[in-house]
Every structure is written in structure tokens, then in C-alpha cells.
MARDREN-8635 format. One record per residue: residue number from 1; residue in three letters; chain; x, y, z of N, C-alpha, C, O in turn. Coordinates in steps of 0.05 Angstrom, whole numbers. Each point is the difference from the previous one (the first is absolute). Layout:
<atoms>
n;res;chain;n.east;n.north;n.up;ca.east;ca.north;ca.up;c.east;c.north;c.up;o.east;o.north;o.up
NUM;ALA;A;X;Y;Z;X;Y;Z;X;Y;Z;X;Y;Z;
...
</atoms>
This chain:
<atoms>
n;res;chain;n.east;n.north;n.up;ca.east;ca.north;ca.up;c.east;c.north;c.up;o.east;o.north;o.up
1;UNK;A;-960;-659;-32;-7;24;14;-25;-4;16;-21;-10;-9;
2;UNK;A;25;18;37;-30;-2;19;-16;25;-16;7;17;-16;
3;UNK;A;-38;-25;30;-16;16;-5;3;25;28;12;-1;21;
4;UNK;A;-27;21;-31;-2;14;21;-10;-5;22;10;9;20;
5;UNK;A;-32;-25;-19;-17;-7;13;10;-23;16;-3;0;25;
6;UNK;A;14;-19;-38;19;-16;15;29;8;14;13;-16;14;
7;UNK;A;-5;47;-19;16;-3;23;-7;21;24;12;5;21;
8;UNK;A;-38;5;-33;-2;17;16;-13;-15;28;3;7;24;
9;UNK;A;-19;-32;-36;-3;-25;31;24;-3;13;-1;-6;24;
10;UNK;A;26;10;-37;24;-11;18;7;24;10;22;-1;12;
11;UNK;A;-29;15;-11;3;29;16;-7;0;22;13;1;21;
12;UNK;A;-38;-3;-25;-30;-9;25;14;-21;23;5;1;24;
13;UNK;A;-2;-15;-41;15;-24;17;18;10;17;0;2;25;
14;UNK;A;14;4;-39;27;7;16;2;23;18;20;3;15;
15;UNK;A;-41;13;-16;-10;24;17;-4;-12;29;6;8;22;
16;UNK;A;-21;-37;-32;-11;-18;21;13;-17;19;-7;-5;23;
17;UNK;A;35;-6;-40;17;-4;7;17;10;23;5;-13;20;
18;UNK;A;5;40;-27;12;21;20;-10;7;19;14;3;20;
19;UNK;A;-40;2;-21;-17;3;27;2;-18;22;1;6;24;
20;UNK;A;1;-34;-37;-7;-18;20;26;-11;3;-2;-15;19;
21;UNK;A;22;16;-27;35;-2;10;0;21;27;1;-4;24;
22;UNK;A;-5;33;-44;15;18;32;-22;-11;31;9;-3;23;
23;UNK;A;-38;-2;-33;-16;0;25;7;-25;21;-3;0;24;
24;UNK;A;14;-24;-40;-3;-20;15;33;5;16;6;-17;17;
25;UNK;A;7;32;-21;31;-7;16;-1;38;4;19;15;2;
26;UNK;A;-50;-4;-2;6;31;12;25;10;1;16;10;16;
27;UNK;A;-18;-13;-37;37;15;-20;1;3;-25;-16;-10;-15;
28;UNK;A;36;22;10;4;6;-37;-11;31;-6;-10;16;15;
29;UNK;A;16;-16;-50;-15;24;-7;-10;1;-19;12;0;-22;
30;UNK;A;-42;2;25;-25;-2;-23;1;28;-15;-6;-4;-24;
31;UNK;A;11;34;29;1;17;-14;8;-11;-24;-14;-13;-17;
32;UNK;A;45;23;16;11;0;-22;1;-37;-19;7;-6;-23;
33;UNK;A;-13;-5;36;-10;-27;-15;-23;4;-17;3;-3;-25;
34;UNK;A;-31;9;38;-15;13;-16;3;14;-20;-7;-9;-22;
35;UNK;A;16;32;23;0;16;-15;18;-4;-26;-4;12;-21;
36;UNK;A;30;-37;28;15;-14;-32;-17;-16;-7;6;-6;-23;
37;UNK;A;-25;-5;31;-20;-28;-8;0;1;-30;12;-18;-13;
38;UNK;A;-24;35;2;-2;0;-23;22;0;-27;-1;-6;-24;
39;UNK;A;20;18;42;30;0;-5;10;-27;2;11;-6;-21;
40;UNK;A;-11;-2;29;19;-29;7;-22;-27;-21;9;-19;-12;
41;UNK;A;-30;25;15;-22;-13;-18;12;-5;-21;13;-20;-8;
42;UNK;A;-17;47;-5;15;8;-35;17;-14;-4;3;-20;-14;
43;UNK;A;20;37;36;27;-18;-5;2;-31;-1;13;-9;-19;
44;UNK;A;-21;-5;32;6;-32;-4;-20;-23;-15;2;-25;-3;
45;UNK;A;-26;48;-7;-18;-9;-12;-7;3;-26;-12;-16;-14;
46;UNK;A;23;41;6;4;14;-31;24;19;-15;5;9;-22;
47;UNK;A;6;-10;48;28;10;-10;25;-10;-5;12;-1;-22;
48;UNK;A;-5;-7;42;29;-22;3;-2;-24;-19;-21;-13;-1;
49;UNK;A;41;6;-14;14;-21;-11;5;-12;22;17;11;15;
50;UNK;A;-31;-38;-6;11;-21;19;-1;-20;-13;-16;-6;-18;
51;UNK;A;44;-17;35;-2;-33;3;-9;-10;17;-1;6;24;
52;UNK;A;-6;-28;-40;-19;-24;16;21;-6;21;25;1;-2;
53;UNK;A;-36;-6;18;16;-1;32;16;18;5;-2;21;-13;
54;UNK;A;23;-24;34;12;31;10;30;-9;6;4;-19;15;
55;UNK;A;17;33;-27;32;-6;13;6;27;1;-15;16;-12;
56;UNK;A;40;-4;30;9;19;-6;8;17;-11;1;24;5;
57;UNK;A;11;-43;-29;21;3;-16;-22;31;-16;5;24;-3;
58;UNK;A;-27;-37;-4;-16;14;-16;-2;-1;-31;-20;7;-14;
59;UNK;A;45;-18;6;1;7;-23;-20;-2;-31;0;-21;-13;
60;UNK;A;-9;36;7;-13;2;-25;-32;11;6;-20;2;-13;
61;UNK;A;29;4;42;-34;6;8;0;26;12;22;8;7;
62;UNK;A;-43;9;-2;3;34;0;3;-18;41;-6;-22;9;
63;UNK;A;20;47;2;5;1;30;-9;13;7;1;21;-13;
64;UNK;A;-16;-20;39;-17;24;22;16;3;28;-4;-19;16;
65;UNK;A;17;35;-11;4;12;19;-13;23;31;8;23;5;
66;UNK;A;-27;-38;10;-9;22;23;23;13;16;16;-12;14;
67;UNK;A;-17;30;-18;18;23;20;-15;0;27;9;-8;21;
68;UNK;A;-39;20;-27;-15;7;30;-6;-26;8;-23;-8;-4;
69;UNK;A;41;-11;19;-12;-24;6;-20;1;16;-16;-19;-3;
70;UNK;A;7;42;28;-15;-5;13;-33;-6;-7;-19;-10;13;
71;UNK;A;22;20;-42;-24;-7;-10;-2;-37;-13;-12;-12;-18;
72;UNK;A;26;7;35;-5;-34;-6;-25;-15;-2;0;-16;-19;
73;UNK;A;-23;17;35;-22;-10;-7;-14;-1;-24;-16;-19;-2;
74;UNK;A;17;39;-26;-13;-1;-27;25;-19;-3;-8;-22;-6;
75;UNK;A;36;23;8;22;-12;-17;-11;-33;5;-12;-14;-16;
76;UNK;A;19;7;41;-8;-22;1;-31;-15;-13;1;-24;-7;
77;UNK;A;-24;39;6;-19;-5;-2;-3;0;-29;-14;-20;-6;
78;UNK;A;24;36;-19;2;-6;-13;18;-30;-16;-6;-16;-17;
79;UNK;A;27;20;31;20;-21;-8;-13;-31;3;9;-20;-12;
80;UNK;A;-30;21;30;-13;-25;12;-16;-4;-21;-2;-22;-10;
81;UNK;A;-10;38;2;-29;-6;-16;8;3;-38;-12;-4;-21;
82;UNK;A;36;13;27;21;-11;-30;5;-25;-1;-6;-12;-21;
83;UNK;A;19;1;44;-4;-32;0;28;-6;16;5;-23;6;
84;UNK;A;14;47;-1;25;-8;12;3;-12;27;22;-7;8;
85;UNK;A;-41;4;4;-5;-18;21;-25;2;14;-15;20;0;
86;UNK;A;9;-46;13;-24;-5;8;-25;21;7;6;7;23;
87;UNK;A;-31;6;-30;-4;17;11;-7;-2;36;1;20;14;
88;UNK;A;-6;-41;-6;-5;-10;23;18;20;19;-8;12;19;
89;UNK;A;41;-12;-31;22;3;16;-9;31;14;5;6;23;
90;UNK;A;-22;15;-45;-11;21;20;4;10;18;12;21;6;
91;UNK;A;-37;-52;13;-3;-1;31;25;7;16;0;9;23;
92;UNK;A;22;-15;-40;34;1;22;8;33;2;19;6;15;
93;UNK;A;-28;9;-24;3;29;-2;5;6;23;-17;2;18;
94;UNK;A;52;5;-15;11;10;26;-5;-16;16;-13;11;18;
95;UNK;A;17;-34;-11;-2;-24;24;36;-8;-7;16;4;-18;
96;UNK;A;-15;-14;41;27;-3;9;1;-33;-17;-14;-20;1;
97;UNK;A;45;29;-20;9;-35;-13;-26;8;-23;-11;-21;-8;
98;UNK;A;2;41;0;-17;7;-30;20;0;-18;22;5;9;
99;UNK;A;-25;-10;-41;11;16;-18;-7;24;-11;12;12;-19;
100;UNK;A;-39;-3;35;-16;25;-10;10;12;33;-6;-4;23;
101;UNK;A;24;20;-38;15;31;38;3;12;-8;10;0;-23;
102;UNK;A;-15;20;37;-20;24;4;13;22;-34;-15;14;-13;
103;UNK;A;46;-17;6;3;12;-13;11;-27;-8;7;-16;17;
104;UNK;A;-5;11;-55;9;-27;-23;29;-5;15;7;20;13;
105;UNK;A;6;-35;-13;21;-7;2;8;-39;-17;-14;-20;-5;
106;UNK;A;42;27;3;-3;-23;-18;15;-29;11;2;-19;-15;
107;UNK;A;9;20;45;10;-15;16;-20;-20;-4;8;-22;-5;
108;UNK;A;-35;27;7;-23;-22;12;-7;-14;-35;-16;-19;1;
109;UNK;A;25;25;-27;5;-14;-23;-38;11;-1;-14;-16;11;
110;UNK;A;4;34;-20;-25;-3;-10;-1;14;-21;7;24;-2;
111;UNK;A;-21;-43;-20;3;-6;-18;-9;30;-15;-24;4;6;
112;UNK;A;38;21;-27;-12;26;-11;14;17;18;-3;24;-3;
113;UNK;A;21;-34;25;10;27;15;28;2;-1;13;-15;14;
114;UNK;A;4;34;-33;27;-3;-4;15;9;16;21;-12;6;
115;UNK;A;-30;37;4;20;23;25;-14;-2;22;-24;-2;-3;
116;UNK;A;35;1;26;-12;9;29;0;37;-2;16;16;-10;
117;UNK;A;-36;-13;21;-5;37;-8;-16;0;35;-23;1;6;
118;UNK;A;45;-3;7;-7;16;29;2;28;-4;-20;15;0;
119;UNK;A;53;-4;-4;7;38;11;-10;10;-38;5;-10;-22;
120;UNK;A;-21;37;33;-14;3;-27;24;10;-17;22;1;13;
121;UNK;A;-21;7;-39;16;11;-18;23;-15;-11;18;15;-9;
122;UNK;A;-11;-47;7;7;-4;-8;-16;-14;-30;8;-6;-23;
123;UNK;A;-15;6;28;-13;-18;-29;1;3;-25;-5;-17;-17;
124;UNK;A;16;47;14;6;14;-24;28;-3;-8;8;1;-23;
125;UNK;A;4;-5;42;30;-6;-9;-3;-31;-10;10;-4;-22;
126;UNK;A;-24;-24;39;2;-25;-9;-9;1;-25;14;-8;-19;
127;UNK;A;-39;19;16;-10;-2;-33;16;8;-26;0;-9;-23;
128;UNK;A;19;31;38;19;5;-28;25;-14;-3;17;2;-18;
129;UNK;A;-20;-19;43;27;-21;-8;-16;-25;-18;9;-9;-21;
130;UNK;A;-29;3;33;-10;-17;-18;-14;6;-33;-6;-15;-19;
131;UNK;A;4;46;22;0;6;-29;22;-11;-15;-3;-19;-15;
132;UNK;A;24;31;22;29;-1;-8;4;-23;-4;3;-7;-24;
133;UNK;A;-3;-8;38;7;-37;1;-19;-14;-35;3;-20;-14;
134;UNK;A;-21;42;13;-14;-23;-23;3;14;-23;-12;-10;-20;
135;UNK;A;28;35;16;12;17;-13;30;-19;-3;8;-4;-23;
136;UNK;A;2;-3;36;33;-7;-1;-15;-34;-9;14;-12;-17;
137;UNK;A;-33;1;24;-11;-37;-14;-11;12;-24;-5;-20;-14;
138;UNK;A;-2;43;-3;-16;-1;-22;-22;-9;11;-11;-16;-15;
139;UNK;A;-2;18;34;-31;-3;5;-18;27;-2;3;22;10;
140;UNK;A;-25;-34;-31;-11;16;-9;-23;15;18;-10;22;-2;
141;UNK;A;7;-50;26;-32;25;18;13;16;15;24;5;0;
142;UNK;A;-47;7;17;3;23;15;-1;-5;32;-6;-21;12;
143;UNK;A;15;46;-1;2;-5;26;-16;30;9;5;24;-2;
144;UNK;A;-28;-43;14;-20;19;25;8;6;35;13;-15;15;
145;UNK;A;-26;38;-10;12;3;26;-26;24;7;-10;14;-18;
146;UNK;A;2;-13;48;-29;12;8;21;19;25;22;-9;5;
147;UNK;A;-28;27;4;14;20;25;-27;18;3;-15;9;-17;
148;UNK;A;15;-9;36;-15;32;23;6;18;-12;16;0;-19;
149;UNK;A;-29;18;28;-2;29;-7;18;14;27;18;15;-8;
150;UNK;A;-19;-16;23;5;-2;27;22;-20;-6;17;14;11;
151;UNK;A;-6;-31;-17;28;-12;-11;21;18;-8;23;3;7;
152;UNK;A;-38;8;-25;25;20;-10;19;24;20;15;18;-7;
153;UNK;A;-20;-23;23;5;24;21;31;-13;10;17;15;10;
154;UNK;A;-12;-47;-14;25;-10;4;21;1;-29;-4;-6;-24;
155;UNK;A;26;15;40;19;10;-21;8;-17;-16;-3;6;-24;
156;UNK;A;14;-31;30;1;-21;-13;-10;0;-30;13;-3;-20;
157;UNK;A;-46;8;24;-10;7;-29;4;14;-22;-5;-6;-23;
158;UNK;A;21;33;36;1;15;-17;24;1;-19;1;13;-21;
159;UNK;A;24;-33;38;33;-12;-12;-16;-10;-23;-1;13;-20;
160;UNK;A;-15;-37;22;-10;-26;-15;-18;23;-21;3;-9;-23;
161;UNK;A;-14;25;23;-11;11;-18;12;15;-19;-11;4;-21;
162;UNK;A;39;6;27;20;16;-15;14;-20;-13;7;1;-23;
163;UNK;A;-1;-26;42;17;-18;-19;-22;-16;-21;11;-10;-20;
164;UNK;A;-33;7;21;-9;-15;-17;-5;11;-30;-4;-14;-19;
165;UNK;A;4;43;20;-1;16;-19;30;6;-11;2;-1;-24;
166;UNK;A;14;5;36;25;4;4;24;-15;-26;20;8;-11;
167;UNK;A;-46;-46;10;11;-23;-5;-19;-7;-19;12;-17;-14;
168;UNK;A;-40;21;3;-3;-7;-17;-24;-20;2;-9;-15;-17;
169;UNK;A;1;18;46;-13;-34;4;-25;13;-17;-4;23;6;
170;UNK;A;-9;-30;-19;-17;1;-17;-14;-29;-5;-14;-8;-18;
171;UNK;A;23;-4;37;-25;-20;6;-23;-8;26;-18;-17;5;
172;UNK;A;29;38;7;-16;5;26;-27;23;0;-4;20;-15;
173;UNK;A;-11;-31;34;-30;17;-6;-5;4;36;-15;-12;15;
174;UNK;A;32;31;-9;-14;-3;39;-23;21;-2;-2;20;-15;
175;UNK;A;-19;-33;36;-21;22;6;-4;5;30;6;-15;19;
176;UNK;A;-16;35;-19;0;22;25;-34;-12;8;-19;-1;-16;
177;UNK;A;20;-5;38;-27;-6;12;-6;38;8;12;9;20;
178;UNK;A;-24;4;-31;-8;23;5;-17;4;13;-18;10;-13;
179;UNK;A;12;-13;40;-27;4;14;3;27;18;-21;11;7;
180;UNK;A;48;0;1;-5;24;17;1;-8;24;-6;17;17;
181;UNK;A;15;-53;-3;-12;1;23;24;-11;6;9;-14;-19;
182;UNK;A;11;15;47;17;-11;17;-12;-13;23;-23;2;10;
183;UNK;A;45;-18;-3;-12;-5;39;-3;18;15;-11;-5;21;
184;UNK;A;18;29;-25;-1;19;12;-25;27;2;-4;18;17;
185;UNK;A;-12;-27;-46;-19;21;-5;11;8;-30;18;-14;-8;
186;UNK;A;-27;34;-11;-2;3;-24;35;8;-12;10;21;7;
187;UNK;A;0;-33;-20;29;6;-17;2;30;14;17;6;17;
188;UNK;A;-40;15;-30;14;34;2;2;7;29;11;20;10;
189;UNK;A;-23;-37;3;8;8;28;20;-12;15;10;12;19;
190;UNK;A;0;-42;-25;27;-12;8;23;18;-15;20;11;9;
191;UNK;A;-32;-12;-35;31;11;-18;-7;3;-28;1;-17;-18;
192;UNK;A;-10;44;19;-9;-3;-30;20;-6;-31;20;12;-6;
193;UNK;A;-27;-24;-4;12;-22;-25;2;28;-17;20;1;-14;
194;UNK;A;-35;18;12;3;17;-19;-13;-16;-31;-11;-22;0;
195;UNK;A;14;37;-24;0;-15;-22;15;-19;-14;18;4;-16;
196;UNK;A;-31;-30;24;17;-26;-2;0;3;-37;17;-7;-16;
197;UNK;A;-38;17;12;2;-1;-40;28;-1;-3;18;-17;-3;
198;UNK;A;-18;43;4;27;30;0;16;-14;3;18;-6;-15;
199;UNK;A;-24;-4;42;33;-15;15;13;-21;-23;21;1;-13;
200;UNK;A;-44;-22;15;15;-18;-32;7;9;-15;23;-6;-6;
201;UNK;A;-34;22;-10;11;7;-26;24;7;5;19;-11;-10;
202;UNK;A;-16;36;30;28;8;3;21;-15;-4;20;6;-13;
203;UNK;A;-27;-38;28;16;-9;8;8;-22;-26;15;-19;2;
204;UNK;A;-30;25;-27;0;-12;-19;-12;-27;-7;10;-17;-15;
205;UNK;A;-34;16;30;-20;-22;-7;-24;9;-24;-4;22;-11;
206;UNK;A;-6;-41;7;-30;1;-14;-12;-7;15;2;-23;9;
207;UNK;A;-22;41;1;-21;14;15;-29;-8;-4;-4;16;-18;
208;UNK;A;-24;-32;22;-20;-5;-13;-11;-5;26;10;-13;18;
209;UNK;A;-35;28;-18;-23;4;23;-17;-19;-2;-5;-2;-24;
210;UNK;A;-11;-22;43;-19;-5;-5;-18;15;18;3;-10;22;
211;UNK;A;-22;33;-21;-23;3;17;-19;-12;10;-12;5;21;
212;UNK;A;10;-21;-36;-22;-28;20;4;-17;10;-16;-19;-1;
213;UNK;A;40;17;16;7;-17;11;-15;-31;12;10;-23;1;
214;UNK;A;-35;33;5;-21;-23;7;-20;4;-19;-24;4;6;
215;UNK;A;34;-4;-27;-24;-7;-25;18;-27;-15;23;4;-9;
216;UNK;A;-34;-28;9;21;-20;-9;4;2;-31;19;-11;-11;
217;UNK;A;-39;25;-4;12;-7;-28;14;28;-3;11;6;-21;
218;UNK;A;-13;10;38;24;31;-1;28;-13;5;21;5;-11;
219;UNK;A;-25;-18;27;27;-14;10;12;-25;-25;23;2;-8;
220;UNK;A;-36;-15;1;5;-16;-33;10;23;-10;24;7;-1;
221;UNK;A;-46;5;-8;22;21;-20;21;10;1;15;-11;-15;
222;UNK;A;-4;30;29;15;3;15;23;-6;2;19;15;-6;
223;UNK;A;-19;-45;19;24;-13;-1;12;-5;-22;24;3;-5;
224;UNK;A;-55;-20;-20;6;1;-22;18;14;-12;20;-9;-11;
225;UNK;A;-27;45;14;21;12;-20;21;10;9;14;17;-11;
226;UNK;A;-9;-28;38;26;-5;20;19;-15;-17;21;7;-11;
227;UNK;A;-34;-31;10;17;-21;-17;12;13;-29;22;1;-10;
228;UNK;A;-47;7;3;19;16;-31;12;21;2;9;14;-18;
229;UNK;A;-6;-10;43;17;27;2;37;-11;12;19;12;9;
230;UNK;A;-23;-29;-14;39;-23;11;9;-2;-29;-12;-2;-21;
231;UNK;A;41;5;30;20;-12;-31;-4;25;-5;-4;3;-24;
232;UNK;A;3;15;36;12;34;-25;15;14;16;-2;25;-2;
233;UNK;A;14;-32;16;26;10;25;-10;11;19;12;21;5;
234;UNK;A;-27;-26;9;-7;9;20;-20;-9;23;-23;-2;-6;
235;UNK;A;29;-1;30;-15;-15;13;-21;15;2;-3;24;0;
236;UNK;A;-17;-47;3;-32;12;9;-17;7;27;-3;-19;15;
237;UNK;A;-5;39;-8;-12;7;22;-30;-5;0;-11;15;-16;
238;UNK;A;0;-25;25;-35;1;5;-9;14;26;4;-15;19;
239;UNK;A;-14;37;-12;-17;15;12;-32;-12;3;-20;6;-13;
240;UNK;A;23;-25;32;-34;-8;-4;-10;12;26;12;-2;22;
241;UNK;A;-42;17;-29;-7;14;30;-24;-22;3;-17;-9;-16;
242;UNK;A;20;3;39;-17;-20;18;-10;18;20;7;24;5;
243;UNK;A;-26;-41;5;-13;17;22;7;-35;30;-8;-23;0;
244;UNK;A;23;37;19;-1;-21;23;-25;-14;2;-24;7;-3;
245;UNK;A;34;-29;10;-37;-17;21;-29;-1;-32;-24;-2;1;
246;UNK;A;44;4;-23;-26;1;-14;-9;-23;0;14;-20;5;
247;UNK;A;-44;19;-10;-13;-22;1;-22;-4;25;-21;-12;0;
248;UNK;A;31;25;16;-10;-12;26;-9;36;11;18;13;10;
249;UNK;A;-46;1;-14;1;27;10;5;12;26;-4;24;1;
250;UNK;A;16;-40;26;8;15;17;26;-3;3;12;7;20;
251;UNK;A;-1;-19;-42;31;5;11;15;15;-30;25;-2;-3;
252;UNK;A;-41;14;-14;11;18;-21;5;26;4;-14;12;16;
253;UNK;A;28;-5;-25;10;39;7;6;5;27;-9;16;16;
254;UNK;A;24;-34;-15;19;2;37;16;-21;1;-7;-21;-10;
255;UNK;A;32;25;26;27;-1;4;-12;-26;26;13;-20;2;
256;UNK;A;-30;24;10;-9;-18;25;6;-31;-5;7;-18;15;
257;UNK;A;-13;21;-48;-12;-37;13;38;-11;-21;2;-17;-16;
258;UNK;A;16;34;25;25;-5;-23;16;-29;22;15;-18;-9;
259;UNK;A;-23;21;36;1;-31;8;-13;-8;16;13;-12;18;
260;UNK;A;-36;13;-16;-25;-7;25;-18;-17;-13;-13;3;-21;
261;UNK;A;12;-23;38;-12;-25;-1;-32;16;1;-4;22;11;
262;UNK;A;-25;-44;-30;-19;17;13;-13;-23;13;10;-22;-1;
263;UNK;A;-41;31;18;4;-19;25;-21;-24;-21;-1;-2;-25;
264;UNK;A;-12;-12;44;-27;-21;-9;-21;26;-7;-9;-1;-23;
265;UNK;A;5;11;31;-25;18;-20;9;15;-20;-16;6;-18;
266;UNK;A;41;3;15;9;11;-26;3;-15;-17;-12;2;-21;
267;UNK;A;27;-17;26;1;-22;-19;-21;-8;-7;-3;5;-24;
268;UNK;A;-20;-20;38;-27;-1;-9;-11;23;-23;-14;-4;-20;
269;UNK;A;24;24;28;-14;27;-22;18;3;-20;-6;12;-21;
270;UNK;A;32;-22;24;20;1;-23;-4;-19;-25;3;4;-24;
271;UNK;A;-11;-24;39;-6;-32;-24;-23;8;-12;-2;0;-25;
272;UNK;A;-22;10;43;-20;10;-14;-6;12;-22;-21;-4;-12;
273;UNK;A;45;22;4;4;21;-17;20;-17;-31;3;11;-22;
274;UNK;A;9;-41;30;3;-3;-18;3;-30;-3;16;-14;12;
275;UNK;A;-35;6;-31;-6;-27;-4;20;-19;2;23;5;-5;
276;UNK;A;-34;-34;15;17;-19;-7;-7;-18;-35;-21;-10;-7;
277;UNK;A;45;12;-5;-3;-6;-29;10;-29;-5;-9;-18;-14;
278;UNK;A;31;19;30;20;-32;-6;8;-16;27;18;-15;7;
279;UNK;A;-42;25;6;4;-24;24;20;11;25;23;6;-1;
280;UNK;A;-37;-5;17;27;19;27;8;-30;9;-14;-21;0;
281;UNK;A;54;28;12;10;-25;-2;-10;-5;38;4;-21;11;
</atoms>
């Protein structure tokens, strides 16, 4: 088990990371990357059952699934500094003939990325096939999966949410990036989600809030009793509220920076705000 303190440097990092992906190819989207940092931390650092090196197959090891691919820069950035490939590779973020574009895809073979997740809302249907698949092998881990809040607004989700309850998968744990914010400006003003609680349960999930979404040992916990909440018939929902652009104070509590590159002085004021711990690649 990491210390707190030790992963909360890989946070930092990786804050640092993202910044300097979207600025150098003035593209991508640092919001919502930010604001899972601490999320995606947990997950591959204190949560997930993983194997040493990476195949598809997966078997015997918990699976992560991104729905919101566009938030690719923490995915990649973490995956690098796990050790799944070089962290150097970075620098290729969105350059033409990269294995790091713009949304994961798995044509280019890089190494932690199973689905291509361009059109949003599917991700919830792959995860419950691959629940299923390790349900029908007797495999005992779990299968993770991250979606927008602003995701849910595609229908797609909401088939995959009826069938997964429907069926039993009770080894799945998806969580709701809860921030309130679209490309468009705030969820209630694109299309309000209404009460997503409500909504799950209805729909016959187990339901569990984290509120601190950018507090990293809120998020440990959390997931933690995510995990003990699988194997009792019913799939798991996580509600984690994040705040966009956290980390960095001019691009938090707004929809603005959900894909805007920032320039050489923001960036300058963005790194400022958060240390380098493990070496920028």
C-alpha cells in the first residue's frame, strides 16, 4: 500500500503532466482530466488488482474501462508513470503517427488501453460485457468503468444500465465523473440529469456518493467500500463530485477550459500551482 503522501506526489505530477500535453499541440482537454486526477491516481495505484505487464485478455486482473475518452491526457499520464510505457512517449500527445490521440484507441497497440472511446456512451455497455466474460471464466476481479456527467444524457447508457441490473453483473463498479460541467456550459443548462441517485437506484443499482471527489484519501475510501459493496447482486454506481480544472485556480468552476489549450503564461501559472515531484518527462 502507497503512502498518502506518496501518491499524492503522483497527482502533482500528473496535474503537470496534462498541462504540458494539451499546451504543447494547443489541443486536448485539461478540465475534466484534472478534475479525475485523483481518481485515476487511486485507481491504478491503490485500488486495482493488476499484472505485471499488460495483455488484453486481462485475465485474473481487475479491468478499467474510460467511457469519456476525451479526457485522455490524466489516462495516458497516469498509465506512463505506472510503468505501461515509456513516460517520454508524453511528448507525442496528439501528433500525427502518436499512440497518445486525442481520444485512447487501441489500433496504435498502447500498452493499458483496451477500447477506443471516441462517440461518448458507449463504455457502459463494453464494461458489462467484460463483466460477464469473467463471470462465464470464473474470474474473480472486477471490472471498472469512469463516464461524464454530461455522458449520461446519451441513451445508450441508460439500455446498459437497466441491463446490467437486469443481469446480475455484480461485479462492476462505474462512476459518474460528477462535476456539473459539459462542452457546452453547466449539465442543468444543456440538459438537466435530474437526480442521478434516484435514477440508479430505480434502475436497481447500489448507489454510493463520494463528495470529495478531489480529496485523494476521500477517494481511497470510497472506492474502497465500492469494492465491498460487489458480489451481492448488484451492480455498483459511484457518484464522485469533482470540481473541473481542479488544481490549477483559473480553470476550476467553469465549463471553459473542458477543451482549451492554456497559452505560455498560463501554463506558466498552472505549473506554478503544482509542484514537480517525479521529474516532468
Amino acid at each position: 500500500m502507497a503512502t498518502l503522501e506518496a501518491l499524492e506526489a503522483v497527482v502533482e505530477q500528473t496535474r503537470r503532466d496534462i498541462l504540458r500535453m494539451v499546451h504543447k499541440v494547443n489541443s486536448g482537454h485539461p478540465g475534466g482530466s484534472l478534475g479525475c486526477t485523483e481518481f485515476f491516481v487511486a485507481l491504478y495505484h491503490e485500488i486495482m488488482h493488476l499484472n505485471e505487464g499488460f495483455d488484453m485478455d486481462g485475465a485474473g486482473e481487475d479491468l478499467f474501462f474510460l467511457s469519456n475518452g476525451h479526457i485522455s491526457p490524466v489516462y495516458y499520464s497516469v498509465l506512463a508513470r505506472k510503468g505501461y510505457f515509456p513516460v517520454e512517449e508524453l511528448n507525442t500527445f496528439r501528433l500525427i503517427d502518436s499512440r497518445l490521440q486525442g481520444h485512447p484507441t487501441t489500433h496504435e497497440g498502447l500498452p493499458g488501453i483496451r477500447i477506443a472511446s471516441g462517440s461518448l456512451g458507449q463504455g457502459m455497455s463494453v464494461a458489462i460485457g467484460a463483466a460477464l466474460a469473467k463471470k462465464l471464466n470464473k474470474d474473480e476481479r472486477l471490472v471498472y468503468s469512469l463516464h461524464g456527467d454530461g455522458e449520461l444524457q446519451e441513451g445508450q447508457n441508460w439500455e446498459a444500465i437497466m441491463y446490467a441490473a437486469g443481469n446480475n453483473v455484480d461485479n462492476l463498479i462505474s462512476t459518474i465523473d460528477f462535476n456539473g460541467q459539459q462542452i457546452d456550459g453547466a449539465t442543468d443548462d444543456v440538459l438537466p440529469m435530474g437526480n442521478l441517485r434516484a435514477k440508479f437506484e430505480a434502475f436497481g443499482w447500489d448507489v454510493l456518493e463520494i463528495e470529495k471527489g478531489n480529496d485523494l484519501e476521500a477517494v481511497v475510501n470510497g472506492m474502497q467500500e465500492a469494492k465491498s459493496r460487489t458480489g451481492k447482486g448488484k451492480p455498483v454506481c459511484v457518484l464522485l463530485h469533482t470540481v473541473m480544472g481542479n488544481g490549477v485556480d483559473f480553470m476550476m468552476h467553469t465549463h471553459a477550459w473542458h477543451g482549451k489549450a492554456p497559452n505560455d503564461e498560463q501554463l506558466a501559472t498552472g505549473l506554478a500551482q503544482n509542484a514537480e515531484t517525479l521529474g516532468d518527462y
